[in-house]
C-alpha positions as CSV (number, residue, x, y, z in Angstrom):
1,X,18.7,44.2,-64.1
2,X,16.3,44.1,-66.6
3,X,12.5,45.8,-66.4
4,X,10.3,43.7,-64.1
5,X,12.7,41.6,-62.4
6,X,13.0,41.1,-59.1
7,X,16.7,41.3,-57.1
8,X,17.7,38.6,-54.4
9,X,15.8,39.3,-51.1
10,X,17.1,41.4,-48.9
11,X,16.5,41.7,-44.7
12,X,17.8,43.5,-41.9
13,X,20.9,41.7,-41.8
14,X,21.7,42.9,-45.6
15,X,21.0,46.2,-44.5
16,X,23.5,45.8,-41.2
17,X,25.8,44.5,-43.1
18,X,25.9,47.2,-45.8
19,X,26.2,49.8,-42.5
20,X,29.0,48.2,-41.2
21,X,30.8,48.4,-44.3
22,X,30.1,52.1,-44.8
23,X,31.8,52.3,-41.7
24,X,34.9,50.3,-42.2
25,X,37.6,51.5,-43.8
26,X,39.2,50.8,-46.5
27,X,41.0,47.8,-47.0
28,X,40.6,46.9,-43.4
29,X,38.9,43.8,-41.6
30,X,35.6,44.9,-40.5
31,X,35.1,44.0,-37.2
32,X,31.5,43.4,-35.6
33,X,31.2,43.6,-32.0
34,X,29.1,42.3,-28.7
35,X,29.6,42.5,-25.1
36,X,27.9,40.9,-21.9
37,X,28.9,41.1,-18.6
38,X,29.1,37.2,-17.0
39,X,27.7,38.5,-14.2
40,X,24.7,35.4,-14.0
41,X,23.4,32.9,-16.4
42,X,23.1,34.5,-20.2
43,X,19.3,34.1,-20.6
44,X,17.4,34.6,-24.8
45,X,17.3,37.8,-24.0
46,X,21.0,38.7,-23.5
47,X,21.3,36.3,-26.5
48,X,19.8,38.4,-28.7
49,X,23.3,40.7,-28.1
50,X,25.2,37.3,-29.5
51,X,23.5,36.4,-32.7
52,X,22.5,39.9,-34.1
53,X,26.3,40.2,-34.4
54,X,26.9,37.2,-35.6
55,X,24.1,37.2,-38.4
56,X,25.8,40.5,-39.5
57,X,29.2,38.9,-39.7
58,X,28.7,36.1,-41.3
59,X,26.8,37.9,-44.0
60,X,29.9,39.8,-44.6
61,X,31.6,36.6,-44.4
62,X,29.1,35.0,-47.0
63,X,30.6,38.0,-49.3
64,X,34.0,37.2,-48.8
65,X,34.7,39.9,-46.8
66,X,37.5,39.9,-44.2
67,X,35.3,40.4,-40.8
68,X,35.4,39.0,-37.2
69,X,33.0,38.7,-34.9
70,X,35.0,40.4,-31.7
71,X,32.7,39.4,-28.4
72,X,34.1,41.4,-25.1
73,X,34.0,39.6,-21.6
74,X,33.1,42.4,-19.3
75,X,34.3,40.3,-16.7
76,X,36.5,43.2,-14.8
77,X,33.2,44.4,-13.9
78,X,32.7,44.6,-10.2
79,X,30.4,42.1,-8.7
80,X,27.2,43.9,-7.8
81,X,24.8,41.1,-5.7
82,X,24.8,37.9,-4.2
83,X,21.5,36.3,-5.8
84,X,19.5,34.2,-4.3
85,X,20.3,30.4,-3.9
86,X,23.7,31.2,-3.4
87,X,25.8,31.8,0.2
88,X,25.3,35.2,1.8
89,X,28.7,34.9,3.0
90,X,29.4,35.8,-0.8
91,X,28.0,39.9,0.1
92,X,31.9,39.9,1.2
93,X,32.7,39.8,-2.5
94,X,30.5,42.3,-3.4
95,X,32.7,45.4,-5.3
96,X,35.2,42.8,-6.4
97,X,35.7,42.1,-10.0
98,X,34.0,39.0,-11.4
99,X,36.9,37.6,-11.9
100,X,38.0,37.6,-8.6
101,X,35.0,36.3,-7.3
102,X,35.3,32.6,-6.4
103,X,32.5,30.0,-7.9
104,X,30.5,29.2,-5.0
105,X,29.6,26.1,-6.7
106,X,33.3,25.1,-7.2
107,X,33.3,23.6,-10.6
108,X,35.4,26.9,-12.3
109,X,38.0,29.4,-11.7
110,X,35.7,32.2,-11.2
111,X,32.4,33.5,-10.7
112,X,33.1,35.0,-14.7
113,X,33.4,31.8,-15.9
114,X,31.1,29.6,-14.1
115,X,28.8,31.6,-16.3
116,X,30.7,31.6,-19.7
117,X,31.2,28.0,-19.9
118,X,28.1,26.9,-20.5
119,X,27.5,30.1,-22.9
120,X,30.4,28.6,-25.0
121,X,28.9,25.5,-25.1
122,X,25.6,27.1,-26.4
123,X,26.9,29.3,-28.8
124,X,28.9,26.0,-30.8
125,X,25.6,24.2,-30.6
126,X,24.9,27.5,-32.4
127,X,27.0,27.8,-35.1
128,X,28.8,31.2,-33.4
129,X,32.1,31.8,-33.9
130,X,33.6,34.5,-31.8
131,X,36.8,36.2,-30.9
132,X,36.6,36.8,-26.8
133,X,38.3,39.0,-25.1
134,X,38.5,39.2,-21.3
135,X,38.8,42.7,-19.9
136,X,40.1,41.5,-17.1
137,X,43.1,40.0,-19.2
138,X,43.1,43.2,-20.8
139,X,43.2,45.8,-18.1
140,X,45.4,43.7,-16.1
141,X,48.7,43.6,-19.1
142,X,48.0,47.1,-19.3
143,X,46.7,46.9,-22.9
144,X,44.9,50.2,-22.2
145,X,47.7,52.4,-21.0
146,X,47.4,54.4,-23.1
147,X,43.7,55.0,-24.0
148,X,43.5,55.2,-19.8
149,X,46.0,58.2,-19.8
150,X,44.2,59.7,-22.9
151,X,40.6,59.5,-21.1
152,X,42.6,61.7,-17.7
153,X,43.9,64.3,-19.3
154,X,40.7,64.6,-21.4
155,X,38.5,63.9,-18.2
156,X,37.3,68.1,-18.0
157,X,36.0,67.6,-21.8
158,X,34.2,63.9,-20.7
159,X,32.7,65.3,-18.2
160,X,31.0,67.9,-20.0
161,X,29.8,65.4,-22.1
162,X,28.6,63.2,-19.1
163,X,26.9,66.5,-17.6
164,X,25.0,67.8,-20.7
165,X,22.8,63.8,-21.0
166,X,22.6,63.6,-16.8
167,X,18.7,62.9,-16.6
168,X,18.6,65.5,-13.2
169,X,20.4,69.3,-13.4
170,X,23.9,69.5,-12.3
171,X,24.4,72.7,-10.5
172,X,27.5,74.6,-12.1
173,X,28.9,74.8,-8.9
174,X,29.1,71.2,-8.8
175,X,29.7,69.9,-12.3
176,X,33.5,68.4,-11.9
177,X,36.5,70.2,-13.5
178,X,40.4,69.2,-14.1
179,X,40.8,70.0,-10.3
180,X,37.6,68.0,-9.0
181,X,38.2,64.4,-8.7
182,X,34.5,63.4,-8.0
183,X,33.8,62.2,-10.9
184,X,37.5,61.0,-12.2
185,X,37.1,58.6,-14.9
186,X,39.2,56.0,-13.9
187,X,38.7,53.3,-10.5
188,X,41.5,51.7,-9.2
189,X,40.2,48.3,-7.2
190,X,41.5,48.6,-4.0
191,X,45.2,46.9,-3.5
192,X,44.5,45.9,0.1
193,X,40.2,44.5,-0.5
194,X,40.3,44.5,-4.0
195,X,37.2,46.1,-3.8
196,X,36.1,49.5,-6.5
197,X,34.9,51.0,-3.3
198,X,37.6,53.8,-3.7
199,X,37.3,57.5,-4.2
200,X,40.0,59.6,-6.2
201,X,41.9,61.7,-3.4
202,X,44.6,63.3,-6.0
203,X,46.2,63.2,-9.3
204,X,49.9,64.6,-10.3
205,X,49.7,64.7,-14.2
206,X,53.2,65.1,-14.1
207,X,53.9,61.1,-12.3
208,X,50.5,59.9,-13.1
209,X,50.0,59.2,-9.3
210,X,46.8,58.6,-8.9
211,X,46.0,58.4,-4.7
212,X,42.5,56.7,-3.4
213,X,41.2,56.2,-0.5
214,X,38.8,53.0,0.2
215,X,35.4,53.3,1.9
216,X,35.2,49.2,2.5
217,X,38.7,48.9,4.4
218,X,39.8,52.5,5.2
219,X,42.9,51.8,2.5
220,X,44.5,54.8,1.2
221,X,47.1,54.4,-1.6
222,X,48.6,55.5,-4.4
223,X,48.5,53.9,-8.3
224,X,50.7,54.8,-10.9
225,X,48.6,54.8,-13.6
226,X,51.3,54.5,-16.3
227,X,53.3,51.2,-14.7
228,X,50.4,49.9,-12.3
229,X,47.2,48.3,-13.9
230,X,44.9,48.4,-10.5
231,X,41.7,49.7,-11.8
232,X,39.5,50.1,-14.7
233,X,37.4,53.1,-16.8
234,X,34.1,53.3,-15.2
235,X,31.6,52.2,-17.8
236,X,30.6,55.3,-19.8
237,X,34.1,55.9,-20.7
238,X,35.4,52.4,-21.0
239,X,32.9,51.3,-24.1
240,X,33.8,54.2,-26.3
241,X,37.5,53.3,-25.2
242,X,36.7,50.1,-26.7
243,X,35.3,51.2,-29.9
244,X,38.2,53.4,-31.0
245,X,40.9,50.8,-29.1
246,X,39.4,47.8,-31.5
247,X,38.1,49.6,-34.6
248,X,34.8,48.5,-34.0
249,X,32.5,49.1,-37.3
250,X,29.1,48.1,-35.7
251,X,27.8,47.4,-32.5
252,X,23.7,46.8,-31.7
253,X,22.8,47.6,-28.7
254,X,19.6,46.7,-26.5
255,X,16.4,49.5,-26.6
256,X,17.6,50.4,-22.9
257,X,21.0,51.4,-24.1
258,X,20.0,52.9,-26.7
259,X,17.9,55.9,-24.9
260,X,18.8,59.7,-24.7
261,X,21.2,60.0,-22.4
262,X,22.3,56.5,-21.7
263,X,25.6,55.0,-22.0
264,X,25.6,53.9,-25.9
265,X,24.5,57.8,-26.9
266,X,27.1,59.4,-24.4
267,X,29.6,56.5,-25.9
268,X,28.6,57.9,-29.1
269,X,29.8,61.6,-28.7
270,X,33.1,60.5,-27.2
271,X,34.5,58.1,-28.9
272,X,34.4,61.0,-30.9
273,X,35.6,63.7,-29.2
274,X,37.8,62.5,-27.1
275,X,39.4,58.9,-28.9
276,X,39.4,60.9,-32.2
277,X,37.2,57.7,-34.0
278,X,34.2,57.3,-35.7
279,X,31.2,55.6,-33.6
280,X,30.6,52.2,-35.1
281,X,27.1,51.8,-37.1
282,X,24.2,50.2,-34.7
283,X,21.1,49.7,-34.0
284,X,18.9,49.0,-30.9
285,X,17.5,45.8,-30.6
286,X,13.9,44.7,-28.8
287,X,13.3,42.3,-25.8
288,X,13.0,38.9,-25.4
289,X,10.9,37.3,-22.9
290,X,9.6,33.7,-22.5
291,X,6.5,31.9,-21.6
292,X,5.5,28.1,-21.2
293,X,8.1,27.1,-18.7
294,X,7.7,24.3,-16.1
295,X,11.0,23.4,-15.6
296,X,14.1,24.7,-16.3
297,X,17.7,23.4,-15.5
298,X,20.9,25.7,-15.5
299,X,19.3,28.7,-15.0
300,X,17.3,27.0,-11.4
301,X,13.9,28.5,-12.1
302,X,14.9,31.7,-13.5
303,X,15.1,33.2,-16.7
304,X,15.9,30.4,-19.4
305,X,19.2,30.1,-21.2
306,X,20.1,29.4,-24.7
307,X,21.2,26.0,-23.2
308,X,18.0,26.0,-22.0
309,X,16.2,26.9,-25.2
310,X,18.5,23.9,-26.9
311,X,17.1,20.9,-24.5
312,X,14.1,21.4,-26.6
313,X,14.9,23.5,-30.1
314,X,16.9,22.7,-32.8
315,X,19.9,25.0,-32.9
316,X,18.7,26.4,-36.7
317,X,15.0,26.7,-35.2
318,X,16.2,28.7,-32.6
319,X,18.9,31.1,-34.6
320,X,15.2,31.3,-36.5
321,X,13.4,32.5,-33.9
322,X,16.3,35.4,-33.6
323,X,17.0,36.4,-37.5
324,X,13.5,36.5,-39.0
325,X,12.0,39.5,-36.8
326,X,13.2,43.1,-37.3
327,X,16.1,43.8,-34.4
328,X,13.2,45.8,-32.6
329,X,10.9,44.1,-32.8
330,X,9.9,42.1,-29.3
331,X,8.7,38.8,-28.9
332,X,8.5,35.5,-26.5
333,X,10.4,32.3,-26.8
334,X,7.1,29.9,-25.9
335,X,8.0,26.7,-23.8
336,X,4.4,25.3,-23.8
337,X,2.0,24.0,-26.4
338,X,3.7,26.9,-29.1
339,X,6.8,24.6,-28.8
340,X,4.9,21.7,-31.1
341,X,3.4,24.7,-33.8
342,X,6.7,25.7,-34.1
343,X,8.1,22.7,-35.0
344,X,5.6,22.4,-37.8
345,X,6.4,26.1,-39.0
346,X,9.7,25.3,-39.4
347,X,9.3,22.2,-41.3
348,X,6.7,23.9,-43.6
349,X,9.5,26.6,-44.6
350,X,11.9,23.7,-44.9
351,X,9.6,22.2,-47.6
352,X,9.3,25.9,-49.2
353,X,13.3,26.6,-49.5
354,X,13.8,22.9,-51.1
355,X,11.2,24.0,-53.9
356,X,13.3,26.8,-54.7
357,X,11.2,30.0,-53.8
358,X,13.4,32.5,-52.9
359,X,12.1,35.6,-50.4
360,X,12.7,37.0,-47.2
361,X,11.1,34.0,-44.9
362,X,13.2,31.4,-47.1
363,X,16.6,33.5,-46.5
364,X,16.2,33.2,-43.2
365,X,15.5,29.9,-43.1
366,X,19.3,29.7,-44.4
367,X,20.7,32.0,-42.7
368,X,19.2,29.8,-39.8
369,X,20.7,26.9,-41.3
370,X,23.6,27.1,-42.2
371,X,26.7,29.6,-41.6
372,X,30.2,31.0,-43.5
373,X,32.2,29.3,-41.0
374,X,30.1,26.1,-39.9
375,X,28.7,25.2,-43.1
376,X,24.8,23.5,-42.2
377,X,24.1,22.8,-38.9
378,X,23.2,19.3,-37.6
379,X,19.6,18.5,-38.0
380,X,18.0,15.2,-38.2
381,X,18.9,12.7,-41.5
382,X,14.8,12.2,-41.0
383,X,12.4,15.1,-40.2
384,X,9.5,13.3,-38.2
385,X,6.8,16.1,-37.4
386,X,7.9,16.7,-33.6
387,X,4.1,16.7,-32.8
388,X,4.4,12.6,-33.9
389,X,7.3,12.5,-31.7
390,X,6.2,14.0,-28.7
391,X,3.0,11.7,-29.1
392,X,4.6,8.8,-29.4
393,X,7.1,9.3,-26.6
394,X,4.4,9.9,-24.2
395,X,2.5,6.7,-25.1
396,X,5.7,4.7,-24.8
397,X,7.6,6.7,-21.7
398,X,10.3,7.5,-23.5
399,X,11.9,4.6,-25.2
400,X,13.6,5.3,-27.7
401,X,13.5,1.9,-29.1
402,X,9.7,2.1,-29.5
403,X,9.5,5.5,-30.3
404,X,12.0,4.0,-33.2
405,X,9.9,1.1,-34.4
406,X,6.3,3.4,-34.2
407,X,7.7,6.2,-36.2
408,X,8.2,3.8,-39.0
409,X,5.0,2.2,-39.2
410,X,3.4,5.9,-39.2
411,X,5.1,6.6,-42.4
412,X,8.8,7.6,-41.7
413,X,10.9,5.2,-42.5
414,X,14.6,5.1,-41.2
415,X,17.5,3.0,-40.6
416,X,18.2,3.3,-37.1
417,X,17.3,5.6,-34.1
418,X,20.4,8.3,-34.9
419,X,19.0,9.2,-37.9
420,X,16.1,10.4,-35.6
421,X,18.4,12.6,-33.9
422,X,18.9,15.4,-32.4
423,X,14.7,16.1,-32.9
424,X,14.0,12.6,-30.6
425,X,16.0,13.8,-28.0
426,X,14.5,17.0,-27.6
427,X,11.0,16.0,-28.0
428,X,11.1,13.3,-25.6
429,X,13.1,16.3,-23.3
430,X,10.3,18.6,-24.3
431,X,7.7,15.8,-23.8
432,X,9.4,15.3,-20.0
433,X,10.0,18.6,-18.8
434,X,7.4,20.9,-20.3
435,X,4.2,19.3,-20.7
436,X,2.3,19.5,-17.1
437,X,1.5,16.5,-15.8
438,X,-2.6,17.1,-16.5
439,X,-1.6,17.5,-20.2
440,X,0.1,14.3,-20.0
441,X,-1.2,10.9,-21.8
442,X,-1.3,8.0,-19.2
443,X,-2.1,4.9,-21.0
444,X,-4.7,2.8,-18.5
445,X,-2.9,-0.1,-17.0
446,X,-5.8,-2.6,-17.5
447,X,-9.2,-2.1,-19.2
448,X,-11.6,-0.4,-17.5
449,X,-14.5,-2.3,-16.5
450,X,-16.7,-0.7,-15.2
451,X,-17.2,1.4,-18.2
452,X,-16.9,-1.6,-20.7
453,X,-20.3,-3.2,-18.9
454,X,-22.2,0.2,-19.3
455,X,-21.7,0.5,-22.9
456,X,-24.5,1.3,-24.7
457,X,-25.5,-0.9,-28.0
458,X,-23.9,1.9,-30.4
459,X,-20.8,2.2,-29.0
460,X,-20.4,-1.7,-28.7
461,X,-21.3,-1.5,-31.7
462,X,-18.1,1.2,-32.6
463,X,-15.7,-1.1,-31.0
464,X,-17.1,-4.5,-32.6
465,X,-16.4,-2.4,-36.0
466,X,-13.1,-1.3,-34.8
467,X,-11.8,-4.6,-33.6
468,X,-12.7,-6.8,-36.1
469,X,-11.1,-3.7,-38.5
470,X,-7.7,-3.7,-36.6
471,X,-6.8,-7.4,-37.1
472,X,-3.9,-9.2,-35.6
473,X,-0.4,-8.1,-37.2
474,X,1.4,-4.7,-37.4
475,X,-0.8,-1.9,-37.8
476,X,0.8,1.0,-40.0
477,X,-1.0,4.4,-40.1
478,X,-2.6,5.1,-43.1
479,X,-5.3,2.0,-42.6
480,X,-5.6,2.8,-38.8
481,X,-6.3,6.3,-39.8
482,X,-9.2,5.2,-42.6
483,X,-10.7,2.7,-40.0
484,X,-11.1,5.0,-36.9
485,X,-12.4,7.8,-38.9
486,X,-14.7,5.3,-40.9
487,X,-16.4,3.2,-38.0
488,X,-19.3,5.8,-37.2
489,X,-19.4,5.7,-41.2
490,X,-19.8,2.0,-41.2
491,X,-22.2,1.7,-38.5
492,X,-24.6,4.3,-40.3
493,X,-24.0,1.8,-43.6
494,X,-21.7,4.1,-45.5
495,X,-18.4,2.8,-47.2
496,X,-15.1,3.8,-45.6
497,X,-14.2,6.2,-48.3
498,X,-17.8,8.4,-48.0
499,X,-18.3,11.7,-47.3
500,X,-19.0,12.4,-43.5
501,X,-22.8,13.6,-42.9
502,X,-23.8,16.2,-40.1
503,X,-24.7,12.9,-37.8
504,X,-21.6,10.9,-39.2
505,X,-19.2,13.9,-37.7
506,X,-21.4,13.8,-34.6
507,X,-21.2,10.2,-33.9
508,X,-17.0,10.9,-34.4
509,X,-16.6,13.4,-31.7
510,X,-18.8,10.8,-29.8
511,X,-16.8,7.6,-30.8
512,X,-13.7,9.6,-30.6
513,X,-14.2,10.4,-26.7
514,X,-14.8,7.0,-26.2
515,X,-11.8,5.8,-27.1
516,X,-9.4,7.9,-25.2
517,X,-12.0,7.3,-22.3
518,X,-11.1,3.9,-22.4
519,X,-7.2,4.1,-23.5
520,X,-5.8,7.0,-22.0
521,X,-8.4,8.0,-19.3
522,X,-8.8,11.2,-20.4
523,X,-11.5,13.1,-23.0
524,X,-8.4,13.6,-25.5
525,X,-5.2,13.0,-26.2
526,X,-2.7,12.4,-29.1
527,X,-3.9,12.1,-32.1
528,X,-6.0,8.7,-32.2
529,X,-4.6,7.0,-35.2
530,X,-1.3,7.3,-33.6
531,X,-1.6,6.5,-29.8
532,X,-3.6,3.3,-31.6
533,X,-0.5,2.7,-33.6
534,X,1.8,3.3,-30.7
535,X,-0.3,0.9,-28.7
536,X,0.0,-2.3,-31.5
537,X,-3.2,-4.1,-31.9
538,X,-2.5,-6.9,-28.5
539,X,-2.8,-4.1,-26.2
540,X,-5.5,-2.0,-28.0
541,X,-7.8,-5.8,-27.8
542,X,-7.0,-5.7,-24.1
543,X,-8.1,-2.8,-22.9
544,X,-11.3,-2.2,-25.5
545,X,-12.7,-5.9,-24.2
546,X,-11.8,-7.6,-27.6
């Protein structure tokens, strides 16, 4: 590269991506892995776990390299609570695997995939392509024999391991060995409950025997863990299992995970020590929270999902929202007012990667959208600023009709409402769901009065100027917009097109108020020039007195 000149950008992802081949080996496909446990609705911040692996992957992809994105159901994990809104009759299941769990709102197999369903669903929106794996699936073909028989005979050396990171002192005396089954690595579910409630009683290396004895149903039985598949790893043991089992080259994992002592640094040491494989690269990743809700629908009032986040967000403003922040670095998902300067932010880059800049906020404006595997992700054939959407779909409830035929006569000009799509539906979702109800614009049913008698000579004097400036026929934007800002200009005996004095701008806020007073009820609203246009010229006359 010659003096002075500047290489593409590079990001975090470039970096991950240049990790995770370091790690892979030669020749191989380099395989990129998440996890999450359907254990409730996936919510942003479990999402983060999706799409930092997938931005990684389909870099590598982007470089031709061979590389899947390998996601792991941890769905043979035992089911921990009943939440709230749900049956308490469901505590029963409690110690069950997820899988086994029956959906108490009957539309799936399973509690597990009542909650990947609409995760799916999400993540094609997305532009996510995944292989899944279902532990369950797994542990029950006895794909694991042999890692499980592996982990017992090594389970003196794990829990050495598992000892030296405990947060609180383990007395020697205590600490387990080969003969103490306290803290045996492997959990058989219960063959009578099916519950994990079960305690190691004895192991015969020999057979591979392993006998338990249930707390929940007074069971005791024996499992053959070479020909039986009853039971799984318990956690700390089962992801490093799962690194060395599927060659994974990198895995992120949240800032909680990623603590001294947790599960990710013990995984660390022994996939290592006792699978005999290299730890994948990683990295820990920050929280995300969220803010501005009023209503939200799968998730029933709790923490929002990405189909959530997709009633309102374009599926490349969203994968955004995830790929241009460092990994750690936190941040909220804003369902409120933020939702509209978003919008605008996005657009602005849009506008900056079609001049042809190329730096770090343009790459991940395409990385955002578009992928290896999807190509560019739907967006609308004609970007309307979402804040003129929203407007407009308040003043007219929601028809889309309207909403069609106003949007061209404010300057975007289309063919038919689809090429409006998917923004219109989400703004006029966004515009429903998320705007309180005092934030609202109400148009007045019929003119107001009592106000119209009291007006004082100036302001009859604004909308004299204002009427007789509308005319008759179709108003489009750009002469509304001259005329409301120029009336105060006019009546002070300035020409439309002159500078605003100190007392013009006064007379504005004044005239401004006025109108929204009298349309809308309200001291503001949208954006005058457009609620006018929204309105057409008939019903503006009618309810100004004209």
């Amino acid at each position: 590269m010659a003096r002075g000149q500047q290489g593409p950008p590079t990001d975090w992802v470039t970096r991950a991506a240049d990790d995770a081949l370091r790690h892979a080996r030669e020749g191989e496909q380099v395989t990129c892995s998440s996890g999450a446990s359907p254990s409730g609705p996936v919510h942003l911040g479990n999402l983060r776990e999706f799409l930092t692996v997938h931005f990684v992957a389909d870099e590598l992809a982007r470089r031709g390299v061979p590389v899947r994105h390998l996601h792991v159901w941890d769905d043979y994990d035992r089911f921990r609570k009943v939440p709230a809104g749900v049956d308490p009759s469901w505590a029963d299941h409690i110690g069950r695997p997820l899988s086994a769990v029956p959906d108490p709102w009957e539309c799936h197999p399973s509690w597990a995939e009542h909650f990947k369903e609409p995760l799916r669903d999400a993540l094609h929106e997305l532009g996510v392509d995944m292989e899944e794996v279902s532990q369950t699936e797994r542990y029950r073909a006895g794909v694991y024999r042999d890692q499980i028989l592996r982990a017992v005979s090594h389970r003196d050396d794990i829990e050495q391991v598992l000892a030296r990171h405990r947060t609180k002192e383990v007395d020697a005396d205590s600490a387990a060995t080969v003969d103490d089954l306290a803290r045996f690595p492997f959990k058989p579910y219960c063959r009578q409950c099916g519950r994990d409630t079960t305690t190691a009683a004895s192991y015969d290396e020999e057979s591979t025997d392993l006998a338990y004895d249930c707390s929940s149903c007074g069971f005791s039985g024996v499992t053959n863990l070479t020909t039986q598949h009853e039971g799984k790893l318990v956690w700390k043991v089962d992801w490093p299992m799962r690194w060395a089992f599927e060659h994974v080259d990198f895995e992120p994992a949240g800032m909680d995970h990623a603590t001294p002592g947790s599960s990710f640094t013990v995984g660390h040491e022994l996939v290592e020590s006792v699978f005999e494989m290299p730890r994948p690269a990683w990295f820990g990743y920050g929280f995300v929270g969220f803010a501005g809700m009023q209503k939200m629908s799968s998730s029933a009032g709790g923490a929002p999902t990405a189909s959530d986040a997709l009633e309102v967000l374009e599926a490349p403003i969203l994968r955004w929202l995830y790929v241009r922040r460092n990994p750690r670095q936190t941040f909220d998902i804003d369902f409120g007012p933020e939702v509209v300067r978003l919008y605008d932010e996005w657009d602005a880059l849009g506008r900056k990667a079609a001049s042809g800049k190329r730096d770090v906020a343009v790459l991940a404006h395409e990385r955002a959208s578009a992928t290896a595997m999807a190509g560019q992700l739907p967006t609308s054939p004609v970007t309307v600023p979402f804040r003129v959407l929203s407007s407009v779909t308040d003043v007219t409830a929601g028809s889309a009709d309207q909403i069609s035929r106003i949007v061209s006569h404010v300057g975007h000009a289309h063919d038919s409402v689809a090429e409006l799509e998917p923004r219109l539906t989400k703004a006029m979702r966004w515009t429903t769901d998320y705007v309180p109800p005092a934030d609202r614009t109400t148009v007045r049913s019929a003119p107001d009065t009592a106000r119209l008698a009291s007006l004082s000579p100036q302001e009859q004097e604004w909308l004299s100027l204002l009427l007789s400036g509308l005319g008759s026929d179709e108003l489009d934007l750009d002469p509304v917009t001259s005329l409301v800002y120029g009336v105060p200009k006019l009546a002070r005996g300035l020409d439309l097109d002159a500078a605003p004095t100190d007392e013009v701008k006064s007379d504005q806020k004044e005239f401004f108020r006025l109108l929204y007073n009298l349309l809308v009820d309200a001291d503001r609203g949208p954006r005058l020039p457009t609620l006018i246009v929204a309105l057409g010229a008939e019903r503006v006359r009618s309810l100004l007195g004209g």
